[in-house]
MIDOSE-1310 file (N, C-alpha, C; in nm, 2 decimals, decimal comma, always signed):
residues 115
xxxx	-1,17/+2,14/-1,71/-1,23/+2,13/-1,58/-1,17/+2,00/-1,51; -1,15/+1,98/-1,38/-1,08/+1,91/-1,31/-1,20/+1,83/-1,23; -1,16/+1,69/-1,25/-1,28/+1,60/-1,23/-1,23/+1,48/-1,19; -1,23/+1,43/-1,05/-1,18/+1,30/-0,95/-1,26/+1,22/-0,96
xxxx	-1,31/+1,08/-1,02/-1,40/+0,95/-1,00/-1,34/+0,87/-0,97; -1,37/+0,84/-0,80/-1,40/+0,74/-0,72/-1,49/+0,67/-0,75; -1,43/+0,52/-0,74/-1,52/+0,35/-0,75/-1,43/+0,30/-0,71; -1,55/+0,20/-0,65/-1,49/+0,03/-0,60/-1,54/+0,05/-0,46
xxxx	-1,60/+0,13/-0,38/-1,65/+0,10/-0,25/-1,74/+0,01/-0,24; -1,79/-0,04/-0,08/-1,87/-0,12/-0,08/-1,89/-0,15/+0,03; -2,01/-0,24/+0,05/-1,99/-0,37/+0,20/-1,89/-0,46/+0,17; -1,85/-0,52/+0,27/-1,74/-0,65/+0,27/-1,71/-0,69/+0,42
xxxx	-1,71/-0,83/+0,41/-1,70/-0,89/+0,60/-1,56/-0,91/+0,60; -1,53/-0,88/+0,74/-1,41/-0,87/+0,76/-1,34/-1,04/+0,72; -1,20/-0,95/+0,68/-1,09/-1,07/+0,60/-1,14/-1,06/+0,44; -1,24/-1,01/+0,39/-1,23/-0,98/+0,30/-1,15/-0,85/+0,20
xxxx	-1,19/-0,83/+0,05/-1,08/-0,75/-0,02/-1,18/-0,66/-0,07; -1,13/-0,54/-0,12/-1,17/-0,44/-0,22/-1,08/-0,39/-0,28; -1,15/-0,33/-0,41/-0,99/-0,22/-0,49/-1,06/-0,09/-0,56; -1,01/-0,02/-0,47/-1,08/+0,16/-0,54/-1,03/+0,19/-0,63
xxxx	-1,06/+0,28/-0,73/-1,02/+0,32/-0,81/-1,01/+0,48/-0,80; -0,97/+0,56/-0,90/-0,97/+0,73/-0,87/-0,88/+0,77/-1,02; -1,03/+0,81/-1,12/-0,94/+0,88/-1,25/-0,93/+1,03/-1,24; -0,87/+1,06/-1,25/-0,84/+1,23/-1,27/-0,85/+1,28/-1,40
xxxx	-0,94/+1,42/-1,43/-0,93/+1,37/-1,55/-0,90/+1,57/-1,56; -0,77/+1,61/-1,65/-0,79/+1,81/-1,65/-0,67/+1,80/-1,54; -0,61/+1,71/-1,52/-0,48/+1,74/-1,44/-0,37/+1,77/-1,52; -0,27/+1,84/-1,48/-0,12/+1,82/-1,60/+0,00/+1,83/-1,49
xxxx	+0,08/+1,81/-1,54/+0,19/+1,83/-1,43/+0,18/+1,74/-1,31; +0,10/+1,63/-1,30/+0,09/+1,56/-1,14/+0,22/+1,54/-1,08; +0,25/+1,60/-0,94/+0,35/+1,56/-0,90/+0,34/+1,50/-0,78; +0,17/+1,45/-0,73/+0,17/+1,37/-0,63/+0,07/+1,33/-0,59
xxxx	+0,00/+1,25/-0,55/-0,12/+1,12/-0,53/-0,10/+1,07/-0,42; -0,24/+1,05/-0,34/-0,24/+0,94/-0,27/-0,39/+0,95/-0,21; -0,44/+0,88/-0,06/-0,52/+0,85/-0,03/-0,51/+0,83/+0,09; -0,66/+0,91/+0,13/-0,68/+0,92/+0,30/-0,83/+0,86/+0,32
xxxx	-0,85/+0,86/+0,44/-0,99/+0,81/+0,49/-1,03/+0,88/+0,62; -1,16/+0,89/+0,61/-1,22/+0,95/+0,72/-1,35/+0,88/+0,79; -1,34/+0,84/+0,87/-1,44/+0,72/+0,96/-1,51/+0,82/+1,07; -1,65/+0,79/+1,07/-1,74/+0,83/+1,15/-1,67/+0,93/+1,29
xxxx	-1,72/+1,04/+1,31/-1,63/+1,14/+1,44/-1,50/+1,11/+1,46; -1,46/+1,09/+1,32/-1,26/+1,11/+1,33/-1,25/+1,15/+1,25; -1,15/+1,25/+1,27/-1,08/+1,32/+1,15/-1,02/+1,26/+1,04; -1,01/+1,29/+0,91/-0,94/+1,28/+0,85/-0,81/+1,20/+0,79
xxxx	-0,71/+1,08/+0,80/-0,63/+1,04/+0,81/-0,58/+0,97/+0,67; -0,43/+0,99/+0,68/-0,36/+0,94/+0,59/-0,37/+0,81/+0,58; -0,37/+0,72/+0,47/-0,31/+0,59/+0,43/-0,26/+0,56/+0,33; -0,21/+0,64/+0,20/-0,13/+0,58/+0,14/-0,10/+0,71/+0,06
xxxx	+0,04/+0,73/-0,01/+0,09/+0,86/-0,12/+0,20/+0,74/-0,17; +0,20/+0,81/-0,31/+0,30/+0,80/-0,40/+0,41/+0,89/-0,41; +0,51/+0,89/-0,41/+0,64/+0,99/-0,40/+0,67/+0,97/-0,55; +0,65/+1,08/-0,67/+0,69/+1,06/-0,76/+0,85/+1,06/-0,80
xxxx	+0,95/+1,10/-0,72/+1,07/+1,12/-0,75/+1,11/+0,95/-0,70; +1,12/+0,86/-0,73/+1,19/+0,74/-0,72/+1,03/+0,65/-0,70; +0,98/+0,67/-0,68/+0,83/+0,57/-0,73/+0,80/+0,53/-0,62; +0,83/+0,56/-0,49/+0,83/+0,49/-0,36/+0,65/+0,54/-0,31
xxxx	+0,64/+0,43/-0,26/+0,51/+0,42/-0,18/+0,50/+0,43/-0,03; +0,41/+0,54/+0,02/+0,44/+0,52/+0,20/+0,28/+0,54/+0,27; +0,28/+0,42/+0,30/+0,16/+0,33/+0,38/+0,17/+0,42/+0,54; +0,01/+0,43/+0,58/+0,03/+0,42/+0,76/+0,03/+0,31/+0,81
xxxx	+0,07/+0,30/+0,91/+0,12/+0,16/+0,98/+0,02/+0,07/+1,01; -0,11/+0,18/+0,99/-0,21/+0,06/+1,03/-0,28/+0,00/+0,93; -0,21/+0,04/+0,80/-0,27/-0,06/+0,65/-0,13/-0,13/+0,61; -0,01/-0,08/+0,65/+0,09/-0,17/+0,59/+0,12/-0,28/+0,58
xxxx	+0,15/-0,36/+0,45/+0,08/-0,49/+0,45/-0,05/-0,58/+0,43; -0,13/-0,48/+0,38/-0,28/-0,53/+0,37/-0,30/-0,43/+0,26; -0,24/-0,29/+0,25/-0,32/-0,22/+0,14/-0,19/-0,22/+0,03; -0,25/-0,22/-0,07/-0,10/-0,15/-0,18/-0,20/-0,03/-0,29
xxxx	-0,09/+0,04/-0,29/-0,17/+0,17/-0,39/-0,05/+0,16/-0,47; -0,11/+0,14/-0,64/-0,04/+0,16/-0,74/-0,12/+0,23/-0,83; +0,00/+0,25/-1,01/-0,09/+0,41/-1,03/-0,07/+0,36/-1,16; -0,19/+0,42/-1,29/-0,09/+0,46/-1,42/-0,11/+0,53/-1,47
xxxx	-0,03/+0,60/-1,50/+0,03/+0,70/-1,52/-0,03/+0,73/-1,67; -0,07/+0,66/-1,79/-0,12/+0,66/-1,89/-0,31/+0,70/-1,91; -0,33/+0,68/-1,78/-0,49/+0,66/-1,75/-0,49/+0,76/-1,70; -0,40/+0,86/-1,58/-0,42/+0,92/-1,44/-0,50/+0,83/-1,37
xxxx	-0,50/+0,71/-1,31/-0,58/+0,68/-1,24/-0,50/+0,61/-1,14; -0,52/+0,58/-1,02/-0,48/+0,55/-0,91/-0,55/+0,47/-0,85; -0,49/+0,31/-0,77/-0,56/+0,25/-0,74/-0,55/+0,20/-0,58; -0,64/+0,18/-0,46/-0,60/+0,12/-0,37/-0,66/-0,03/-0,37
xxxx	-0,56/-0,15/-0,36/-0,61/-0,29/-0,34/-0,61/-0,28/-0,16; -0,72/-0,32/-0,10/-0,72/-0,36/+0,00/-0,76/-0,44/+0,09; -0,68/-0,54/+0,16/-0,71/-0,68/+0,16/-0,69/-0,70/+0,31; -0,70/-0,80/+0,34/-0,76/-0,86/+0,51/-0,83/-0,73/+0,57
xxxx	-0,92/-0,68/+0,55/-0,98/-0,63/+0,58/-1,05/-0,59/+0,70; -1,04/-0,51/+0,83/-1,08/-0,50/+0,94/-1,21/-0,41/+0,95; -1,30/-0,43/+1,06/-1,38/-0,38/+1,10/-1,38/-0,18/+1,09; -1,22/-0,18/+1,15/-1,16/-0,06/+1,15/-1,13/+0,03/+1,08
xxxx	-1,14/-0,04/+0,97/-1,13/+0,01/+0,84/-1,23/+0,07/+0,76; -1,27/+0,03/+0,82/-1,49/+0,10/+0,78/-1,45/+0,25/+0,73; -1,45/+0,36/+0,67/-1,45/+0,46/+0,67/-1,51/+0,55/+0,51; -1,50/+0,65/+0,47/-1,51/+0,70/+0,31/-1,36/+0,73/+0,30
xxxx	-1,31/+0,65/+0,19/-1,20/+0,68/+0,15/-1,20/+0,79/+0,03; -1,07/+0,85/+0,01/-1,10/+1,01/-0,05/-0,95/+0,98/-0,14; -0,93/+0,97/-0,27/-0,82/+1,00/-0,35/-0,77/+1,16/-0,34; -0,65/+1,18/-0,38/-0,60/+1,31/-0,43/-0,52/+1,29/-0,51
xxxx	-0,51/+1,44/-0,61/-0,37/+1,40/-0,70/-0,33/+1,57/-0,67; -0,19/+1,59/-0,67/-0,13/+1,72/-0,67/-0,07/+1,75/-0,77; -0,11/+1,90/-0,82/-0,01/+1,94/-0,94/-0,01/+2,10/-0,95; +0,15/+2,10/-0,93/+0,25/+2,22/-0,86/+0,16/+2,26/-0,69
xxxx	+0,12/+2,38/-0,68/+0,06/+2,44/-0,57/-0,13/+2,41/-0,49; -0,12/+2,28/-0,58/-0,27/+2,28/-0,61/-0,34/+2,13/-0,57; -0,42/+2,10/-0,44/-0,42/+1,96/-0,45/-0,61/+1,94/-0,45; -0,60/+1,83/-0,54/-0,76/+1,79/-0,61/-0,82/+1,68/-0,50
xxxx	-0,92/+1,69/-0,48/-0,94/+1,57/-0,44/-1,09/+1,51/-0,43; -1,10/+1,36/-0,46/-1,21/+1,29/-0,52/-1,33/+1,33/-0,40; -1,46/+1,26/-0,44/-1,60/+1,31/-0,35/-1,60/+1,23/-0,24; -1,50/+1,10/-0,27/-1,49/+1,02/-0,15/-1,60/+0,87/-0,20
xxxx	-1,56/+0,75/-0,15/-1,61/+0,62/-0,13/-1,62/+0,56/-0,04; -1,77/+0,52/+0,05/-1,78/+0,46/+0,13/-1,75/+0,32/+0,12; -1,65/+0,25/+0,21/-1,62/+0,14/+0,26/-1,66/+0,10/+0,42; -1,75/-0,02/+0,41/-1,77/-0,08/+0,51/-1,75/-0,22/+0,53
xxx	-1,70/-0,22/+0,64/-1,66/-0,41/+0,69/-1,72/-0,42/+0,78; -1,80/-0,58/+0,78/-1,84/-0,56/+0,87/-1,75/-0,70/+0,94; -1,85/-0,71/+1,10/-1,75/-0,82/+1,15/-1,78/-0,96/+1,18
């Protein structure tokens, strides 16, 4: 059975840090991860994947520099550190992991900043 646990949400004032976490647990074959967020009457949006063919990381422009998502690989778990922290950033953040045709994804973590 295929099972995503999200932690590490929270309150936090802005300029402050958080670091989510997201274990996968019934995955085989992962060929791709990453993490989106969805804030109050907005859709959906990307902020960070892992590209497993050369290890590269690709940020949206509006966390680049403040968020890093790293992974391991030994655990399945995947992490986002994210730091100076804006108001804007308020949202439920949502892990995924992909494997072959198939993409999983966590129940989601609320994050709030306030200002």
């Amino acid at each position: 059975q295929v099972q995503l646990v999200e932690s590490g949400g929270g309150l936090v004032q802005a300029g402050g840090s958080l670091r989510l976490s997201c274990a996968a647990r019934g995955i085989f074959s992962i060929n791709g991860m990453g993490w989106s967020r969805q804030a109050p009457g907005k859709q959906r949006e990307f902020v960070a994947r892992i590209i497993p063919s050369g290890g590269n990381t690709i940020y949206a422009g509006s966390v680049k520099g403040r968020f890093t998502m790293s992974g391991d690989n030994a655990k399945n778990t995947v992490y986002l550190q994210m730091n100076s922290l804006k108001p804007e950033d308020t949202a439920v953040y949502y892990c995924h992991f992909v494997s072959g045709p198939h993409t999983y994804w966590g129940q989601g973590t609320q994050v709030t900043v306030s200002s």
